[in-house]
C-alpha positions in Angstrom: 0.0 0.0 0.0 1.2 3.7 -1.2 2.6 5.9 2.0 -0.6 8.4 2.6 0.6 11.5 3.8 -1.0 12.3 7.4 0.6 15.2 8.8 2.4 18.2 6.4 4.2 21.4 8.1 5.2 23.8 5.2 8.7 25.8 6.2 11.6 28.1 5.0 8.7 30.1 3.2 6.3 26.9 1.9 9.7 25.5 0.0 10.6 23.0 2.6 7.8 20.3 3.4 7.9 18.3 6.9 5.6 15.5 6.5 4.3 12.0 8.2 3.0 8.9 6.5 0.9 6.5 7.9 3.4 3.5 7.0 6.5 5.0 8.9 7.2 6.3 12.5 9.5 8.4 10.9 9.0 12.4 10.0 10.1 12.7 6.3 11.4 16.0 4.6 11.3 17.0 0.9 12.1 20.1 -1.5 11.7 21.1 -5.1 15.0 22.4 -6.2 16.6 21.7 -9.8 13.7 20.9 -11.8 12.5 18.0 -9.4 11.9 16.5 -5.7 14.2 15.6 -3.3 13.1 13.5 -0.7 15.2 12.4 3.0 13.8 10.3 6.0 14.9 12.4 9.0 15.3 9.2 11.0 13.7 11.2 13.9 9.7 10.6 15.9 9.8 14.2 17.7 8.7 17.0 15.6 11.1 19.3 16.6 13.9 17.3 16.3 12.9 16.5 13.1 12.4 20.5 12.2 16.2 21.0 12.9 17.1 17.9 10.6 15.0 19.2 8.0 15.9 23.1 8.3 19.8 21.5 8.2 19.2 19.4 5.6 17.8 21.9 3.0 20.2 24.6 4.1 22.8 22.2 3.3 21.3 21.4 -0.2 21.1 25.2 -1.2 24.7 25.6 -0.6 25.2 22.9 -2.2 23.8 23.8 -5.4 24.7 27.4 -5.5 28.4 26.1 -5.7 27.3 23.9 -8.7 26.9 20.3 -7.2 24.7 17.9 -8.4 22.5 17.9 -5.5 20.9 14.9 -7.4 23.7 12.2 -7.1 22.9 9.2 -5.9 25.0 7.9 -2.7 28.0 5.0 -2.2 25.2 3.8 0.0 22.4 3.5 -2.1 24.5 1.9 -4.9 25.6 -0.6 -2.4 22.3 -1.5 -1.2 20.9 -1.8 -4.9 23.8 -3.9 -5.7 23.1 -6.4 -2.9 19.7 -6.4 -3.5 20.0 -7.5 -7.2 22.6 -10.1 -5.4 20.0 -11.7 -3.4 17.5 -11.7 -6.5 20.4 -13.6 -8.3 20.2 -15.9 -5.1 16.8 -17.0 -6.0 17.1 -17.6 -9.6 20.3 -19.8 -8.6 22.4 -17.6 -10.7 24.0 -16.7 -7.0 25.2 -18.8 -4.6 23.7 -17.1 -1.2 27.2 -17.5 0.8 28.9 -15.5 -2.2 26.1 -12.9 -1.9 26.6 -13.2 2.0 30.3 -12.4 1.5 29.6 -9.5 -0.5 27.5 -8.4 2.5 30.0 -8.2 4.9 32.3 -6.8 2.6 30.2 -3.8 2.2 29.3 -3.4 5.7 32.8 -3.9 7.6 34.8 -2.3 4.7 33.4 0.1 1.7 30.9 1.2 3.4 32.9 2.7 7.0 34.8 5.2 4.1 32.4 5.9 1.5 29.1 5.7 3.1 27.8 9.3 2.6 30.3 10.3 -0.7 28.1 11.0 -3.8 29.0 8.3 -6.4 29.8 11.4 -8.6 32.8 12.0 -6.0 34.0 8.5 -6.4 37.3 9.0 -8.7 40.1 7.3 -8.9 41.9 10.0 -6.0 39.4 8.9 -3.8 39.6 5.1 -4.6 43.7 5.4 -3.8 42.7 6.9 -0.8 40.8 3.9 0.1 43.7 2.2 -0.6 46.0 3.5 1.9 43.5 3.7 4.7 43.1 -0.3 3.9 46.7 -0.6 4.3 47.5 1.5 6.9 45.2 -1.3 8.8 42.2 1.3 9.4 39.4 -1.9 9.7 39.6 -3.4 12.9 44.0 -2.5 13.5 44.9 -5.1 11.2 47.3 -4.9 8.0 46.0 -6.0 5.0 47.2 -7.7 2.5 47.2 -6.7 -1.6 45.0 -9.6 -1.8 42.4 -8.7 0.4 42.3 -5.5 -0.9 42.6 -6.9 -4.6 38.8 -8.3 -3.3 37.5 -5.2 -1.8 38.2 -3.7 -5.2 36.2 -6.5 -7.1 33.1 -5.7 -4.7 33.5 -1.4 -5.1 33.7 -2.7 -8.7 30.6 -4.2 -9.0 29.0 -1.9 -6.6 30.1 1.3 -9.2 29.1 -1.2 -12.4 25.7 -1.4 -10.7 25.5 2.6 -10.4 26.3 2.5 -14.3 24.0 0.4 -15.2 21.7 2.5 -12.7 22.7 5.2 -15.2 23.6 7.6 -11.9 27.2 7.7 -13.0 28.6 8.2 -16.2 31.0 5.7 -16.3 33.6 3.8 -13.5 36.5 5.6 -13.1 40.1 4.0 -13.4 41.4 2.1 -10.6 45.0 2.1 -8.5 47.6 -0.5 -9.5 47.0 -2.9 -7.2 49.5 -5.9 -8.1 48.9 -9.3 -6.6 51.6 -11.9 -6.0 50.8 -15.0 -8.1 50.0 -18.0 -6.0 50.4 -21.3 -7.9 48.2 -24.3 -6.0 49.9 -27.1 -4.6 48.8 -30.2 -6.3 49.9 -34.2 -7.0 51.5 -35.1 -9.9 51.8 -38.6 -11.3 53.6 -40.6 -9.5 52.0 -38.9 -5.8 48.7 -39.6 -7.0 49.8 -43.0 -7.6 51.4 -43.7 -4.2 48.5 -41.4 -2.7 46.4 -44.0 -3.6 48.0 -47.2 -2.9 48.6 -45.8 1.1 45.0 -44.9 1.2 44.5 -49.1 0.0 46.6 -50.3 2.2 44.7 -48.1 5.3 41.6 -49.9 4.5 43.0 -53.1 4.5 44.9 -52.1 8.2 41.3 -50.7 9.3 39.8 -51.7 12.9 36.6 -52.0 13.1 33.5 -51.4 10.2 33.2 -47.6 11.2 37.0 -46.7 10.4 36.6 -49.2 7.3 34.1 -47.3 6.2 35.3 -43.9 6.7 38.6 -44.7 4.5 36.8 -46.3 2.1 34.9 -43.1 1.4 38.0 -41.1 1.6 39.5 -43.1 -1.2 36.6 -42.5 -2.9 36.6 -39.0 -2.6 39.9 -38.4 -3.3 39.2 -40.0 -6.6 35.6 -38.4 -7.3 37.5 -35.0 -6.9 40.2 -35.5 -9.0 37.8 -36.8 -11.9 35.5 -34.0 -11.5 37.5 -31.0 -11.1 34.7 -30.3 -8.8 35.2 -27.6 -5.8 35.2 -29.4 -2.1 31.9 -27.5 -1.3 30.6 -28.5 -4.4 31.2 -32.1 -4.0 30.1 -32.3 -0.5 26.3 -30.3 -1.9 26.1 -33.5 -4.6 22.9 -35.5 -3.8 21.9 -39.0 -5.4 19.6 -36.9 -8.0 22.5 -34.8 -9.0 24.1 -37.7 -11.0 23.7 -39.0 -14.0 25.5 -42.3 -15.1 26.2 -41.9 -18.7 27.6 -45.5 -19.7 29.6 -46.9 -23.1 28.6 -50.6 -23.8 31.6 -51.4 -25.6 34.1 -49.7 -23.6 33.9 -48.9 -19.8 36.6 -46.5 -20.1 34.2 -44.0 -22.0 31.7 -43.6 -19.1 31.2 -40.2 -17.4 29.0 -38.5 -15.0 26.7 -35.6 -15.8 26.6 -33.6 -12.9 24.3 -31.1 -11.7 26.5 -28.6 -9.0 25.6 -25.9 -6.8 29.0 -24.1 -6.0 29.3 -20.8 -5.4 29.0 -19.4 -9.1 25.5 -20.5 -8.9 24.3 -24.1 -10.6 26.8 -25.6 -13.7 26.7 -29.1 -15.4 30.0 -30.9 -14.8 31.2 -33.3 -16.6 32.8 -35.7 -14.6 35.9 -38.8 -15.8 35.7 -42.6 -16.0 37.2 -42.4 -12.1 34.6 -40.5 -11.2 32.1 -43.2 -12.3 33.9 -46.3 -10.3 34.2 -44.1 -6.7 30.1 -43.0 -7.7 29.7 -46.9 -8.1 31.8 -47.8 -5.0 29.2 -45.0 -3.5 26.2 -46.7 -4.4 26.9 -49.9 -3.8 28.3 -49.3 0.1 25.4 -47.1 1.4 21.9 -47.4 1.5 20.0 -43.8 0.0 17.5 -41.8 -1.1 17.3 -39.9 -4.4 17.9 -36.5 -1.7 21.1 -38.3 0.1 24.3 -36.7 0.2 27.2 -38.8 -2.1 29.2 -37.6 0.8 27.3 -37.2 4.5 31.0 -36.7 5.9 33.5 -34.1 6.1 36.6 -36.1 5.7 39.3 -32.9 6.7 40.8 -35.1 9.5 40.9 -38.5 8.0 42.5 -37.0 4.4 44.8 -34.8 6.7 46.2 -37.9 8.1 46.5 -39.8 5.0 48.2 -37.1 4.1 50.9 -37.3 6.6 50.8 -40.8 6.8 51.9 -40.6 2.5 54.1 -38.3 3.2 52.5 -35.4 0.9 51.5 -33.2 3.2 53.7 -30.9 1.8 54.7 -29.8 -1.9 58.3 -29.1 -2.8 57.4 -25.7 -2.5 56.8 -26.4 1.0 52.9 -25.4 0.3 50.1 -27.0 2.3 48.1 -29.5 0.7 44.3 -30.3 1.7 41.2 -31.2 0.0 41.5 -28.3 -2.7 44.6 -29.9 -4.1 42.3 -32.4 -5.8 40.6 -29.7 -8.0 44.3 -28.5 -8.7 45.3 -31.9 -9.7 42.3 -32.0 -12.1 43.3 -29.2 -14.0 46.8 -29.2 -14.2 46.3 -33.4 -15.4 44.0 -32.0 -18.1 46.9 -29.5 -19.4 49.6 -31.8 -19.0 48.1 -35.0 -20.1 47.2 -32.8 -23.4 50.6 -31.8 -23.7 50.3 -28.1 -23.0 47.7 -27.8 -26.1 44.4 -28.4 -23.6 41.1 -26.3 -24.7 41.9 -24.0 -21.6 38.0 -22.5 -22.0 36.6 -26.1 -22.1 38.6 -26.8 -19.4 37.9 -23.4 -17.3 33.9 -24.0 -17.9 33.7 -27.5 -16.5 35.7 -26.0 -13.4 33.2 -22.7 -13.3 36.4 -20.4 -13.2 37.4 -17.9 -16.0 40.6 -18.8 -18.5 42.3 -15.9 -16.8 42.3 -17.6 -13.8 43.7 -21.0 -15.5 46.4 -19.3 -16.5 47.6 -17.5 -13.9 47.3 -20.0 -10.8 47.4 -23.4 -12.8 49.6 -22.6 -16.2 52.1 -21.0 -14.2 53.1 -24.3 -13.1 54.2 -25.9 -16.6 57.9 -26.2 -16.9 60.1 -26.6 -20.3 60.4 -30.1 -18.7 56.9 -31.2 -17.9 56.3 -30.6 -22.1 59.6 -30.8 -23.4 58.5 -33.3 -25.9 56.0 -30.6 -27.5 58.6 -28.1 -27.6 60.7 -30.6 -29.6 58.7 -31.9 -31.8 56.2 -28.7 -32.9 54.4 -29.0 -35.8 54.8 -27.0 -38.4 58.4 -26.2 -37.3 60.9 -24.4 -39.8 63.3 -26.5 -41.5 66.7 -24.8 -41.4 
């Protein structure tokens, strides 16, 4: 139902109107200035309290525009909220995975928003952005330093805030932003031969197992080490998989040319996956050892202690880098087996889709890895090559 106004006090001359609805405890101000309304809640009950916000508040407008401003211009504020409203409408189309949206959330409120609450997106520029910048680093939030990651994300959520406001058409366009260089992080993962021995100390656990319980806990570890490193899938992503997610896609004449279509909810929203032969046997293994329902998780357990110490107990806690491994390493292994195993010349996009992650971000945390070694058989024998 439309606000009806129930109370109206007419001041500064009739120009200034102090009003109450009758859906809001709130007095409300407004003036015509510009060739149209502006309109502010003067967060106060009282009347008079609310007579000195509104006397302030359109004093403070004609200043404003007899120095030229655009009294008009939309707030960082307002842009933020429409952003994270269109966030949470992406949420229930499942283009939006809720916790991304949540993230976003507190991004806004514990960061942008404590600096650039009240600016006018028309004062955003790429000064003020820098100045962002330092106050981040100078550990302003909370007495902490930051890192040029973390603020490398609080720029991809101003970003989207300012794109919104684009879009919104209250700014013309987003202006530039700081260098903000970010250290490139390749992700530890398994290569052949640890994959290999990976596997045969996880066999050799189940065989050593006491008891059905711890049996059956390792036996769904191995299966989910496997599952993960045929999919590509994220941890989250596996551990969301229910029994209707999957579908078994088999080859009659040759077992090695079954897959799994997969239906994941990861936090890019819902993606098909398509998942590798060894996907299909630990999916088998799966269905086989436990009794389910259509809704069942393929995975009812977090297995973060038991692959921690199979870990330790392979000795590969550890890369050669000296880099923690864990759970994401799988996904890691996926993709840099799929570049490898094509000998450098893998469809990075095809490859990037099924992961739900961008080529850019093959490249720099995945590619990075390949050495003249790993492919020196391509670089020998390129096709094409000039004779000389």
């Amino acid at each position: 139902m439309a606000n009806r106004i129930i109370e109206m006090h007419k001041l500064r001359d009739g120009r200034l109107h102090l009003f109450k609805g009758d859906n809001s405890r709130f007095w409300m101000c407004r003036t015509y200035i510009a060739g149209k309304y502006k309109v502010s809640s003067t967060k106060e009950t009282t009347f008079a309290s609310a007579k000195r916000f509104a006397v302030d508040w359109h004093d403070g407008i004609k200043f404003r525009w007899g120095r030229g401003e655009d009294i008009h211009s939309h707030t960082f504020e307002e842009a933020a909220q429409g952003m994270l409203s269109q966030q949470k409408l992406l949420t229930k189309t499942g283009e939006r995975n809720p916790r991304h949206a949540d993230e976003y959330a507190k991004k806004i409120e514990g960061v942008l928003l404590p600096f650039f609450k009240k600016t006018h997106l028309d004062k955003i520029t790429t000064k003020k952005i820098e100045s962002f910048k330092e106050w981040r680093v100078a550990g302003s939030v909370g007495g902490t330093i930051v890192s040029q990651a973390t603020i490398h994300q609080d720029f991809v959520v101003l970003r989207k805030i300012l794109k919104y406001a684009e879009n919104q058409e209250w700014i013309k366009k987003i202006p530039n932003f700081p260098e903000n260089k970010v250290q490139r992080n390749p992700r530890s993962w398994l290569d052949k031969k640890e994959w290999e021995h990976l596997l045969k100390v996880s066999n050799q656990r189940i065989k050593n197992a006491r008891g059905k319980r711890v049996r059956w806990e390792r036996e769904q570890l191995h299966d989910f080490c496997i599952f993960c490193v045929h999919s590509g899938c994220r941890q989250g992503e596996v551990m969301n998989l229910q029994y209707q997610d999957v579908e078994v896609v088999r080859d009659k004449k040759n077992r090695n040319e079954d897959f799994l279509r997969l239906t994941v909810h990861g936090k890019t929203g819902e993606r098909m996956v398509i998942a590798m032969m060894g996907a299909v046997r630990a999916y088998d293994n799966l269905y086989k050892r436990n009794s389910h329902d259509s809704t069942d998780h393929l995975f009812p357990k977090n297995h973060r202690d038991g692959l921690n110490e199979l870990l330790e107990e392979s000795g590969l806690k550890f890369d050669r880098m000296g880099r923690t491994r864990n759970s994401k390493s799988f996904r890691h292994t996926y993709i840099m087996t799929r570049i490898l195993t094509s000998g450098g010349r893998a469809d990075v996009m095809k490859i990037a889709r099924n992961c739900g992650v961008s080529p850019t971000v093959i490249d720099k945390h995945y590619a990075s890895h390949l050495t003249p070694q790993m492919v020196e058989m391509d670089l020998i024998h390129i096709e094409g090559e000039m004779e000389g």
